[in-house]
mmCIF file of the N, C-alpha and C atoms, coordinates in Angstrom:
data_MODEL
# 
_entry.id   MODEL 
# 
loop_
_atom_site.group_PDB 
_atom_site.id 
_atom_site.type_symbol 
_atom_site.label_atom_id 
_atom_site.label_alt_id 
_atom_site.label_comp_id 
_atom_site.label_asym_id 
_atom_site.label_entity_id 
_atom_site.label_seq_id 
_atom_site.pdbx_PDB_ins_code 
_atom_site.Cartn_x 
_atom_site.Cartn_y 
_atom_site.Cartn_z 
_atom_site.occupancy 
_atom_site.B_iso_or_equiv 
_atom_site.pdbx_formal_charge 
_atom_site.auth_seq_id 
_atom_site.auth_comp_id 
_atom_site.auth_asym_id 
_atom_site.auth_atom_id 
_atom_site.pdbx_PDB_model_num 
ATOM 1   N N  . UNK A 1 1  ? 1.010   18.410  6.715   1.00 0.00 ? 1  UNK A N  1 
ATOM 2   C CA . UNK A 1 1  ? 0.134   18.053  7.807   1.00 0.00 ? 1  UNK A CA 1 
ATOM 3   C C  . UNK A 1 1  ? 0.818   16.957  8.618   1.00 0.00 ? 1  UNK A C  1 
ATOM 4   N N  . UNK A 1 2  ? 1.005   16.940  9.846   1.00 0.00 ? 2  UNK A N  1 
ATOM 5   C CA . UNK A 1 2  ? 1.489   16.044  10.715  1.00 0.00 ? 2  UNK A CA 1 
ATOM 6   C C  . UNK A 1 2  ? 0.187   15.335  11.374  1.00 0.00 ? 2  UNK A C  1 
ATOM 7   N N  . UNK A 1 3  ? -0.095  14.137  11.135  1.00 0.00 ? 3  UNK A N  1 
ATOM 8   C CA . UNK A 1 3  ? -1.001  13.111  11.706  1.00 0.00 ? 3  UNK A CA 1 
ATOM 9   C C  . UNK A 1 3  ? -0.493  12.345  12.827  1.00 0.00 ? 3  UNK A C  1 
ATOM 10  N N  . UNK A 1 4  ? 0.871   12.438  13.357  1.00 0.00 ? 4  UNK A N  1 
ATOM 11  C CA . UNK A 1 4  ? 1.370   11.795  13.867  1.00 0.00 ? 4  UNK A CA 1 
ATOM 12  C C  . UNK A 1 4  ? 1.379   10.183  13.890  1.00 0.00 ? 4  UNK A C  1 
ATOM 13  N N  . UNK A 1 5  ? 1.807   9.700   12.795  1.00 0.00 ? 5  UNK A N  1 
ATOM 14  C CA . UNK A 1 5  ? 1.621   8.672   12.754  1.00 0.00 ? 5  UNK A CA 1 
ATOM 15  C C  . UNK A 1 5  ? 3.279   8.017   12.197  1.00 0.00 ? 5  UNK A C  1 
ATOM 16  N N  . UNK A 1 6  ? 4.360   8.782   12.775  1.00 0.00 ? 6  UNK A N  1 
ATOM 17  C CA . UNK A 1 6  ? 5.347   8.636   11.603  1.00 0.00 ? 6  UNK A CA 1 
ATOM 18  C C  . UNK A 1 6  ? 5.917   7.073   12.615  1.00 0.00 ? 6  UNK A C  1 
ATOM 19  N N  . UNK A 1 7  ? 6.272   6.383   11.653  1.00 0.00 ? 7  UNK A N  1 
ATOM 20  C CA . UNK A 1 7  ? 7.022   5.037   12.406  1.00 0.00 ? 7  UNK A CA 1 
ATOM 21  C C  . UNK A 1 7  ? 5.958   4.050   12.591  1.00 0.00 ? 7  UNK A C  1 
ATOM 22  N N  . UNK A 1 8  ? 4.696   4.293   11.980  1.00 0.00 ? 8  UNK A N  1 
ATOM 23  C CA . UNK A 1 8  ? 3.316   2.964   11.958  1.00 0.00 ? 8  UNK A CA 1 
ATOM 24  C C  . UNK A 1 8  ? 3.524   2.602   10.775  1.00 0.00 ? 8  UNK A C  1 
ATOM 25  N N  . UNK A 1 9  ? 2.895   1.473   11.004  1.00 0.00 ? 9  UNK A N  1 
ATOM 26  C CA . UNK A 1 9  ? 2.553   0.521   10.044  1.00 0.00 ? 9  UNK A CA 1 
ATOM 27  C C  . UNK A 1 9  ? 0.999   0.535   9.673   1.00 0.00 ? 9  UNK A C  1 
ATOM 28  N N  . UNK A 1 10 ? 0.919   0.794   8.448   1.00 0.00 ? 10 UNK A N  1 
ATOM 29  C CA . UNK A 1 10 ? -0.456  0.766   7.252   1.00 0.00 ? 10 UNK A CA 1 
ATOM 30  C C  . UNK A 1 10 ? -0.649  0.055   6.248   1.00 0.00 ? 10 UNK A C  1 
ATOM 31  N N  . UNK A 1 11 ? -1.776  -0.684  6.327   1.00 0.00 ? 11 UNK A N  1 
ATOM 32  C CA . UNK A 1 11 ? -2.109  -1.961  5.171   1.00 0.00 ? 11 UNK A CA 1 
ATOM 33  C C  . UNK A 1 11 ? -3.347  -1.081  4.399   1.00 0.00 ? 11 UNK A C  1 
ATOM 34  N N  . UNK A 1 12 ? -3.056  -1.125  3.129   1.00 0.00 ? 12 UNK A N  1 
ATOM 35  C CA . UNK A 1 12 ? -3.860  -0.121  1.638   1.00 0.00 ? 12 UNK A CA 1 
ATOM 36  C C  . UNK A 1 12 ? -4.114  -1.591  0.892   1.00 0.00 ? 12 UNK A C  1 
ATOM 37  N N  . UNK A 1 13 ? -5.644  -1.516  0.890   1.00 0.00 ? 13 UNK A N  1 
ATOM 38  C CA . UNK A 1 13 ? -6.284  -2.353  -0.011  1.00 0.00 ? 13 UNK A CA 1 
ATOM 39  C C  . UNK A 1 13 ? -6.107  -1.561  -1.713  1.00 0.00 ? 13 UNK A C  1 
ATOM 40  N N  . UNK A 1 14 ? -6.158  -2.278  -2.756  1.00 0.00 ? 14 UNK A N  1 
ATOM 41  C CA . UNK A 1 14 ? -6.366  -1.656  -3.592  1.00 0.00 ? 14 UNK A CA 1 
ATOM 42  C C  . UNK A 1 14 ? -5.289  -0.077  -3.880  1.00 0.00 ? 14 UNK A C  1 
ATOM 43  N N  . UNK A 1 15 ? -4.002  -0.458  -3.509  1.00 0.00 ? 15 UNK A N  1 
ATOM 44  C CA . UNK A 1 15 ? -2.708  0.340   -3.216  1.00 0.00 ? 15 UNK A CA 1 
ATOM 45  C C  . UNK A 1 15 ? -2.186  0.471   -4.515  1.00 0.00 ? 15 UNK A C  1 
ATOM 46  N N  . UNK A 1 16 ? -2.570  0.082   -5.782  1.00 0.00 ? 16 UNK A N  1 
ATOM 47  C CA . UNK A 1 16 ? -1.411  0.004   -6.939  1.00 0.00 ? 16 UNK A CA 1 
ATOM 48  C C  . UNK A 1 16 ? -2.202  0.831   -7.871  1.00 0.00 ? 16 UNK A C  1 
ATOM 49  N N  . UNK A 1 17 ? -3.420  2.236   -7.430  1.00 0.00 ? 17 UNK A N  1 
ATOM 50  C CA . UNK A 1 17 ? -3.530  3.161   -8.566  1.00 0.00 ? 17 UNK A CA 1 
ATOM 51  C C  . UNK A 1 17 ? -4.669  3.603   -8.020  1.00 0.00 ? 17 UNK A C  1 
ATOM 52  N N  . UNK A 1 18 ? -5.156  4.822   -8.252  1.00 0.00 ? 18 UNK A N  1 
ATOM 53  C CA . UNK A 1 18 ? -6.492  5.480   -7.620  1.00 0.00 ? 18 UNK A CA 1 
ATOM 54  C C  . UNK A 1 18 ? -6.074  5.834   -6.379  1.00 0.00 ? 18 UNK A C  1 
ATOM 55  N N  . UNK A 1 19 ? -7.305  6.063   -5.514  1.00 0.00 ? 19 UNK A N  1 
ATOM 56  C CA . UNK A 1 19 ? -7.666  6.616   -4.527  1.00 0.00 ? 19 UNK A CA 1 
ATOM 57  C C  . UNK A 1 19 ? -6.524  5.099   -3.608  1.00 0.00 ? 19 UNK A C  1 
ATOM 58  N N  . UNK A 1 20 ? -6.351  4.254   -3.515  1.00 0.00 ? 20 UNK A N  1 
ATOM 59  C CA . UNK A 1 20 ? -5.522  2.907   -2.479  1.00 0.00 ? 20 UNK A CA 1 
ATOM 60  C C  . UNK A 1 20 ? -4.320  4.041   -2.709  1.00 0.00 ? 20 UNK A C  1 
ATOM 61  N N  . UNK A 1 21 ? -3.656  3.938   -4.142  1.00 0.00 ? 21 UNK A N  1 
ATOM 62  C CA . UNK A 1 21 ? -2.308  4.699   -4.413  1.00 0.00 ? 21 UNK A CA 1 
ATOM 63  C C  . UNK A 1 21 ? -2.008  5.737   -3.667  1.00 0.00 ? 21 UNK A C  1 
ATOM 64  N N  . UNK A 1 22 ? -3.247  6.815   -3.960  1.00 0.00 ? 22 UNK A N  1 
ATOM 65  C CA . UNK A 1 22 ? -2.913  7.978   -2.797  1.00 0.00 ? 22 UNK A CA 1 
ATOM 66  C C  . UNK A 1 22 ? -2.520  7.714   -1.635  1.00 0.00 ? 22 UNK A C  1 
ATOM 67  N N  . UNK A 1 23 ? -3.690  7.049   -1.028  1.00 0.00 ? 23 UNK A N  1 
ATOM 68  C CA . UNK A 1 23 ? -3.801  6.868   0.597   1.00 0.00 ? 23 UNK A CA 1 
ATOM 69  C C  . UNK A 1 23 ? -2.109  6.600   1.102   1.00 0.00 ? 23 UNK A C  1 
ATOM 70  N N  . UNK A 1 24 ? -1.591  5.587   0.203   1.00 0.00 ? 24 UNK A N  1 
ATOM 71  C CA . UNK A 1 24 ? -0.609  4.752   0.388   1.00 0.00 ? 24 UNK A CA 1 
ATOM 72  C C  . UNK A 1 24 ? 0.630   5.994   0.557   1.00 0.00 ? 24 UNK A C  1 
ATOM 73  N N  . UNK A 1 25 ? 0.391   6.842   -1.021  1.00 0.00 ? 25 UNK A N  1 
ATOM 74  C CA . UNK A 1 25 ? 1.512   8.034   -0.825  1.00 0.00 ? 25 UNK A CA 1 
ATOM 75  C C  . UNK A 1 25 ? 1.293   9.174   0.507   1.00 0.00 ? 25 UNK A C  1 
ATOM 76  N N  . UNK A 1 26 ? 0.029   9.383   0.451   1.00 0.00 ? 26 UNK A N  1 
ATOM 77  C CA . UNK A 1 26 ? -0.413  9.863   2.023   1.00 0.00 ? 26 UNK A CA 1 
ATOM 78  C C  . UNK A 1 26 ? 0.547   9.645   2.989   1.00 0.00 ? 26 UNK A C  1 
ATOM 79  N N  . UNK A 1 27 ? 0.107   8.648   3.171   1.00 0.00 ? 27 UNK A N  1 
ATOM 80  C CA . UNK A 1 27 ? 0.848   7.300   4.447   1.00 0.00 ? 27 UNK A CA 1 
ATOM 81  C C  . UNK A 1 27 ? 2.389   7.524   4.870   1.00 0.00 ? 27 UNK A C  1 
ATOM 82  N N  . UNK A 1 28 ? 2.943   7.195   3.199   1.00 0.00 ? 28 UNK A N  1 
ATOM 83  C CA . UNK A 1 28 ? 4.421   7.353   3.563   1.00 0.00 ? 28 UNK A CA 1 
ATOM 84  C C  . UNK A 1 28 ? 4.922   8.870   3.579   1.00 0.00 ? 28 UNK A C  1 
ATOM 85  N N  . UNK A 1 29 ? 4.195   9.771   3.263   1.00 0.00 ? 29 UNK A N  1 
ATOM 86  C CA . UNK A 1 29 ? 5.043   11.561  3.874   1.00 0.00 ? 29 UNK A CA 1 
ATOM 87  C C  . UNK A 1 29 ? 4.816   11.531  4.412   1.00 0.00 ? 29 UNK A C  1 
ATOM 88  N N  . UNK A 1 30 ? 3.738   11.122  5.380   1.00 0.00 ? 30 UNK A N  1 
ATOM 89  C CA . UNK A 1 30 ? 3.370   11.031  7.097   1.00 0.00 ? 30 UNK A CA 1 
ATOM 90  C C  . UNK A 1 30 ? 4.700   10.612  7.738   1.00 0.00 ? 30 UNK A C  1 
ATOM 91  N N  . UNK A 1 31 ? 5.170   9.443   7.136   1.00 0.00 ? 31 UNK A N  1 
ATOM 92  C CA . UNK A 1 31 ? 6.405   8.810   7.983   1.00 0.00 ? 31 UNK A CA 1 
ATOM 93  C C  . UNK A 1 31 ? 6.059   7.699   8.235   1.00 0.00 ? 31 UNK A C  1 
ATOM 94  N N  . UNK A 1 32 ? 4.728   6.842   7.439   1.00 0.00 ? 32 UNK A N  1 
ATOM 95  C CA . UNK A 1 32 ? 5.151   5.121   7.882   1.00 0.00 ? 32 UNK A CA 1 
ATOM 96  C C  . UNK A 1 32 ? 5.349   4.354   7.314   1.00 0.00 ? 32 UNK A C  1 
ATOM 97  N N  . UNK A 1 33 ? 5.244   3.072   7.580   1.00 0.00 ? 33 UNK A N  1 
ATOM 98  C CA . UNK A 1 33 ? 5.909   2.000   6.622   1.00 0.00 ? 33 UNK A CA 1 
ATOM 99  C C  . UNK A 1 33 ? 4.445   1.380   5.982   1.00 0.00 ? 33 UNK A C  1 
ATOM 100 N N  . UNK A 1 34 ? 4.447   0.932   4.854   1.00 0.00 ? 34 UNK A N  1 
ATOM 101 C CA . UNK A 1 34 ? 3.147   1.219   4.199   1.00 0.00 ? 34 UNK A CA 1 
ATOM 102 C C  . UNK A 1 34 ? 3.307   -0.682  3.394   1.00 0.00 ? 34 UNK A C  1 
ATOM 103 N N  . UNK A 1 35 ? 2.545   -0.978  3.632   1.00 0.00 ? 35 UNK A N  1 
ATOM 104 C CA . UNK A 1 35 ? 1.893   -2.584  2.775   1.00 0.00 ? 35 UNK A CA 1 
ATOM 105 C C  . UNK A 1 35 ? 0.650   -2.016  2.194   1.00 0.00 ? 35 UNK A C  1 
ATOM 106 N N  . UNK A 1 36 ? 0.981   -2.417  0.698   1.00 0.00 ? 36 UNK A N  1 
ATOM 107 C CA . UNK A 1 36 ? -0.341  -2.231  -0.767  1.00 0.00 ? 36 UNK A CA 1 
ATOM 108 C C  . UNK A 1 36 ? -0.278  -4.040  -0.605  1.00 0.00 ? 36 UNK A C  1 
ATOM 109 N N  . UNK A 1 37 ? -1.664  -3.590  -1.030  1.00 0.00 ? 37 UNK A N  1 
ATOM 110 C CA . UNK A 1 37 ? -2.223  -4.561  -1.729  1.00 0.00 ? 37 UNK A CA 1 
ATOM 111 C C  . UNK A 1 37 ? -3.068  -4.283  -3.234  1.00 0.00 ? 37 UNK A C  1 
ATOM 112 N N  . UNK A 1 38 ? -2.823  -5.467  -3.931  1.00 0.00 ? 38 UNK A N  1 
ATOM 113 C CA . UNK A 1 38 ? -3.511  -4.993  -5.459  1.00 0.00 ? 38 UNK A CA 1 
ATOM 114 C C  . UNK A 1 38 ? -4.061  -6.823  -5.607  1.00 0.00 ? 38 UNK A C  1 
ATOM 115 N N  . UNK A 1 39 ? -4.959  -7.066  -6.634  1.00 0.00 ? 39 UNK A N  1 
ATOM 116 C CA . UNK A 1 39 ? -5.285  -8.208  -7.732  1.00 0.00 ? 39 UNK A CA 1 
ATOM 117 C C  . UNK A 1 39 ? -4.070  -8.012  -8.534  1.00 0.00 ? 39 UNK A C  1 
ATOM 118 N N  . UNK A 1 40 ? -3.680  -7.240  -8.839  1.00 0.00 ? 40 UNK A N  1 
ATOM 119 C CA . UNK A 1 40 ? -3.245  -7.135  -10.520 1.00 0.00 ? 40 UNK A CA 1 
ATOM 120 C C  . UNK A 1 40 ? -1.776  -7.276  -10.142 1.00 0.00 ? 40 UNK A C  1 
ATOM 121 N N  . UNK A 1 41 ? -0.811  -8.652  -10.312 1.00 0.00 ? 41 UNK A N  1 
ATOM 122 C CA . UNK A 1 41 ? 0.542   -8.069  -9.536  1.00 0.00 ? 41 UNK A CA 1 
ATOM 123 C C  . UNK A 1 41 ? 1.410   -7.080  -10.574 1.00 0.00 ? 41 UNK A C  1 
ATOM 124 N N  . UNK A 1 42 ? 1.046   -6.829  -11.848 1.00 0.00 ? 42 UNK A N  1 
ATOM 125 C CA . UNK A 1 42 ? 2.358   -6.348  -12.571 1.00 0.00 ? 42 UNK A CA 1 
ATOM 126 C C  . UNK A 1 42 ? 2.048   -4.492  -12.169 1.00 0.00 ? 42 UNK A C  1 
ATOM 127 N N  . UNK A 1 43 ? 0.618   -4.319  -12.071 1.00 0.00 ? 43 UNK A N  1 
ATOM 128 C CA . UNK A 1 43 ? 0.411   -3.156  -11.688 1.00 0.00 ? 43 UNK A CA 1 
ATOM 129 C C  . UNK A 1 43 ? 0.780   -2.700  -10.016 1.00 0.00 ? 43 UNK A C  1 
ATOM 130 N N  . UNK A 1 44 ? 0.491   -3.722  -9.257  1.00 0.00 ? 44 UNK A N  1 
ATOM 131 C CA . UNK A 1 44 ? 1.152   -3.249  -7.925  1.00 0.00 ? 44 UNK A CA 1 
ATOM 132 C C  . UNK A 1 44 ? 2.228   -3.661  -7.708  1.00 0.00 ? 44 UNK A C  1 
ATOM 133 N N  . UNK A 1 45 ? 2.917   -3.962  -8.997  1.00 0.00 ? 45 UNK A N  1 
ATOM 134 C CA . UNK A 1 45 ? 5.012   -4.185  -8.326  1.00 0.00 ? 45 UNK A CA 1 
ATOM 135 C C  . UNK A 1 45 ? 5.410   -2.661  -9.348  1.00 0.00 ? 45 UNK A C  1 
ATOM 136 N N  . UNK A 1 46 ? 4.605   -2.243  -10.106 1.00 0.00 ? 46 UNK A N  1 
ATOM 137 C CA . UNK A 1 46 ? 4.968   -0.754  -10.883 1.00 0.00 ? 46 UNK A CA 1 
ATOM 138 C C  . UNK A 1 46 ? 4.496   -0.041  -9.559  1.00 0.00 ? 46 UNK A C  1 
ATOM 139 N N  . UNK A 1 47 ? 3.200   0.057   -8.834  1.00 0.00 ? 47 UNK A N  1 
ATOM 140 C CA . UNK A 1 47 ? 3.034   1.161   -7.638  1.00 0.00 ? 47 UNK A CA 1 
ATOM 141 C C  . UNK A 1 47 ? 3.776   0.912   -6.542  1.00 0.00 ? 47 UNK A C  1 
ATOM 142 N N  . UNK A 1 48 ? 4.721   -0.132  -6.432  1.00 0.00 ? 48 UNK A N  1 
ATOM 143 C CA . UNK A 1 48 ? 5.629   -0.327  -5.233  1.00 0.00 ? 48 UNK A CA 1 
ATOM 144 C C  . UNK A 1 48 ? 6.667   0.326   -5.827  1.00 0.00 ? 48 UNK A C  1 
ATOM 145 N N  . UNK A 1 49 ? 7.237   -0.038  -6.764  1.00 0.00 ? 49 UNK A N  1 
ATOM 146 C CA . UNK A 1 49 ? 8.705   1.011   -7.389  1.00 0.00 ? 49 UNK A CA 1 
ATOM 147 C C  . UNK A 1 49 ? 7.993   2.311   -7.235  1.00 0.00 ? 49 UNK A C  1 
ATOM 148 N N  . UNK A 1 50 ? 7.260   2.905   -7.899  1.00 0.00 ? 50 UNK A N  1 
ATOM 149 C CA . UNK A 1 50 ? 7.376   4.148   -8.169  1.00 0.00 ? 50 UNK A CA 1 
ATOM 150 C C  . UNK A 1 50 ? 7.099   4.405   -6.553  1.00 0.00 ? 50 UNK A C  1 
ATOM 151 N N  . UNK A 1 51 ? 6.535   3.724   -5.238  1.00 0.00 ? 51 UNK A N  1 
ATOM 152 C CA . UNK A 1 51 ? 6.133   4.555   -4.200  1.00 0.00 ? 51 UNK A CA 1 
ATOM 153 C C  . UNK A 1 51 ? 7.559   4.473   -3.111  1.00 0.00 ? 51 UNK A C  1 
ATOM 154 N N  . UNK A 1 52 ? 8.528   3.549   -3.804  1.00 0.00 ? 52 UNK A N  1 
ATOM 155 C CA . UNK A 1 52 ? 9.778   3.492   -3.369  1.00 0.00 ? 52 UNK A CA 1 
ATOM 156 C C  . UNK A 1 52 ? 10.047  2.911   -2.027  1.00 0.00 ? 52 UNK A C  1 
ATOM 157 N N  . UNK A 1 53 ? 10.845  3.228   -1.264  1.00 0.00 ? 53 UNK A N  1 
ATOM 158 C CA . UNK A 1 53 ? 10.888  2.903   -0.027  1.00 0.00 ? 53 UNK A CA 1 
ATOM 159 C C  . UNK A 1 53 ? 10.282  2.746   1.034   1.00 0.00 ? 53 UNK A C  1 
ATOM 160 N N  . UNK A 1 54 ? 10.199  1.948   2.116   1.00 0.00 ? 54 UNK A N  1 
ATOM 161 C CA . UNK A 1 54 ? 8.786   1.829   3.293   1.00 0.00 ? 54 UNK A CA 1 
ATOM 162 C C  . UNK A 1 54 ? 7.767   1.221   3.230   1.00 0.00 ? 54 UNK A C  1 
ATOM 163 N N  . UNK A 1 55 ? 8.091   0.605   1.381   1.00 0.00 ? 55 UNK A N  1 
ATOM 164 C CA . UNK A 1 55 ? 6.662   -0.320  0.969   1.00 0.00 ? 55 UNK A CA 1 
ATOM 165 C C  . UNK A 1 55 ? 6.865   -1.525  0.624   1.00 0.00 ? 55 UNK A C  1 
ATOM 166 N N  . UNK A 1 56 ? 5.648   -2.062  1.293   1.00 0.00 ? 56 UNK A N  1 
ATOM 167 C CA . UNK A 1 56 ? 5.414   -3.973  1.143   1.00 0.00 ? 56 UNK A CA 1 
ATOM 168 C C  . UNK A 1 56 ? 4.551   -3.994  0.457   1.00 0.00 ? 56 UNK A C  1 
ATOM 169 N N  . UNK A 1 57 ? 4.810   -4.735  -1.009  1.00 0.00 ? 57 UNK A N  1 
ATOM 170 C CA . UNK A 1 57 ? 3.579   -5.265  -1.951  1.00 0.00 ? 57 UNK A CA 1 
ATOM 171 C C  . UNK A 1 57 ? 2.910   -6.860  -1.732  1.00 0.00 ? 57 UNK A C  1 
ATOM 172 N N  . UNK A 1 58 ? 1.984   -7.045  -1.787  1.00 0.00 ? 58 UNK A N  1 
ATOM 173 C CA . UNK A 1 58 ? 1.433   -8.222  -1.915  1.00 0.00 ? 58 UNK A CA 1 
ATOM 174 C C  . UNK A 1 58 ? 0.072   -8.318  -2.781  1.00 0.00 ? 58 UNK A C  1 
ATOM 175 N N  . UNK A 1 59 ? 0.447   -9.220  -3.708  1.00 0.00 ? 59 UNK A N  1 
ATOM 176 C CA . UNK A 1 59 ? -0.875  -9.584  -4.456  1.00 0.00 ? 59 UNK A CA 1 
ATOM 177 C C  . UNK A 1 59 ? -1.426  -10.046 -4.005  1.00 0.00 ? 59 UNK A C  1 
ATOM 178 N N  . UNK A 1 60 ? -2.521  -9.425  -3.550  1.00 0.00 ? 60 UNK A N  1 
ATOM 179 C CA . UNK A 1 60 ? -4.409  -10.243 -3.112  1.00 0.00 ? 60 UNK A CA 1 
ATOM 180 C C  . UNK A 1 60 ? -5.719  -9.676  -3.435  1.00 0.00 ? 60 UNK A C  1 
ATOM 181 N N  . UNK A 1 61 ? -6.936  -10.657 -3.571  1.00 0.00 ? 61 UNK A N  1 
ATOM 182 C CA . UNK A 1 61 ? -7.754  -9.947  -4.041  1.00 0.00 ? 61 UNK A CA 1 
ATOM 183 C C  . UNK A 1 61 ? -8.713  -10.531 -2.276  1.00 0.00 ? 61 UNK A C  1 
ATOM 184 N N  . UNK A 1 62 ? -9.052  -9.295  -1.882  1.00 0.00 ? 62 UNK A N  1 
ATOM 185 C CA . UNK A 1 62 ? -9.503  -9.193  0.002   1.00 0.00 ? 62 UNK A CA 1 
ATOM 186 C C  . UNK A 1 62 ? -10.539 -10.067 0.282   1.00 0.00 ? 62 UNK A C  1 
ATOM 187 N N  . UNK A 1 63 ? -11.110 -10.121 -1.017  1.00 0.00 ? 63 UNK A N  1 
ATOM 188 C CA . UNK A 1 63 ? -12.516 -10.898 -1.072  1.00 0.00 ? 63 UNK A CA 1 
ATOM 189 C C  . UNK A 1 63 ? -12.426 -12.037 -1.279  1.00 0.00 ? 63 UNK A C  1 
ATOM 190 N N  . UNK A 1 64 ? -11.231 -12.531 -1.230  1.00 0.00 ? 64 UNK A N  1 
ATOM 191 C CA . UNK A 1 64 ? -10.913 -14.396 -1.358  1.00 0.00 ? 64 UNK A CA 1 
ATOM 192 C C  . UNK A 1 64 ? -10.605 -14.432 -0.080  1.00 0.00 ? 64 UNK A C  1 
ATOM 193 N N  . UNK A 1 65 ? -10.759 -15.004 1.206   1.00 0.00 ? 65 UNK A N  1 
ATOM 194 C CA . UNK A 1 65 ? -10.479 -15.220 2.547   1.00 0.00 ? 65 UNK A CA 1 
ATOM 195 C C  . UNK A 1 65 ? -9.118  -16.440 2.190   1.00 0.00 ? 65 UNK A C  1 
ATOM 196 N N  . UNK A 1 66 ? -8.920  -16.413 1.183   1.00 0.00 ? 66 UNK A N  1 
ATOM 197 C CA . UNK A 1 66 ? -7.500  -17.536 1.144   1.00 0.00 ? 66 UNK A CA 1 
ATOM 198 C C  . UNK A 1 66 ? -5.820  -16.143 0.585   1.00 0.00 ? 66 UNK A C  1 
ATOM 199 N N  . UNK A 1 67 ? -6.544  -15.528 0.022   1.00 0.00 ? 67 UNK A N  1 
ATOM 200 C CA . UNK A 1 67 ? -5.652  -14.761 -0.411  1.00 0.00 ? 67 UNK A CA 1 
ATOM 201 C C  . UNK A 1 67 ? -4.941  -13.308 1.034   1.00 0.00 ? 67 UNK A C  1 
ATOM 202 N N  . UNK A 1 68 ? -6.011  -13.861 2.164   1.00 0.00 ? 68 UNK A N  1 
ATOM 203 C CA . UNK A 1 68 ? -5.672  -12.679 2.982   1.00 0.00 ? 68 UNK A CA 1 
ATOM 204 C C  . UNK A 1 68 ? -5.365  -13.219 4.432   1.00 0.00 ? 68 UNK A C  1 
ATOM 205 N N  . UNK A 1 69 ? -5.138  -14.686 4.342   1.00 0.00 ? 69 UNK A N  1 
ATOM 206 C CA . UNK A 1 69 ? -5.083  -15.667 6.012   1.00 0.00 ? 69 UNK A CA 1 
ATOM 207 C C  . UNK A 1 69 ? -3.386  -15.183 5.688   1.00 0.00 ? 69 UNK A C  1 
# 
């Protein structure tokens, strides 16, 4: 499926397993450059390797307004 979105940039809450993970793998066969976010960092630096290239990890939990300025 072409969404045309190849060469954007996408921020995935909750990116390091489930339904975030998908979206995220979604994202990058589309063609963009993809930032996860997770709480858990050892689990979202394992869903950044395995999602490989095009991806920015950052540990935050969205609901702390300090973890997302």
């Amino acid at each position: 499926m072409d969404l045309g979105l190849q060469g954007r940039v996408a921020a995935v809450t909750g990116g390091s397993r489930g339904v975030g993970y998908a979206i995220a793998q979604a994202l990058l066969a589309e063609g963009c450059r993809v930032a996860i976010c997770a709480r858990d960092k050892a689990r979202l630096d394992a869903a950044a390797q395995s999602l490989g290239h095009d991806v920015f990890a950052q540990p935050a939990d969205v609901s702390k307004p300090g973890d997302v300025e």
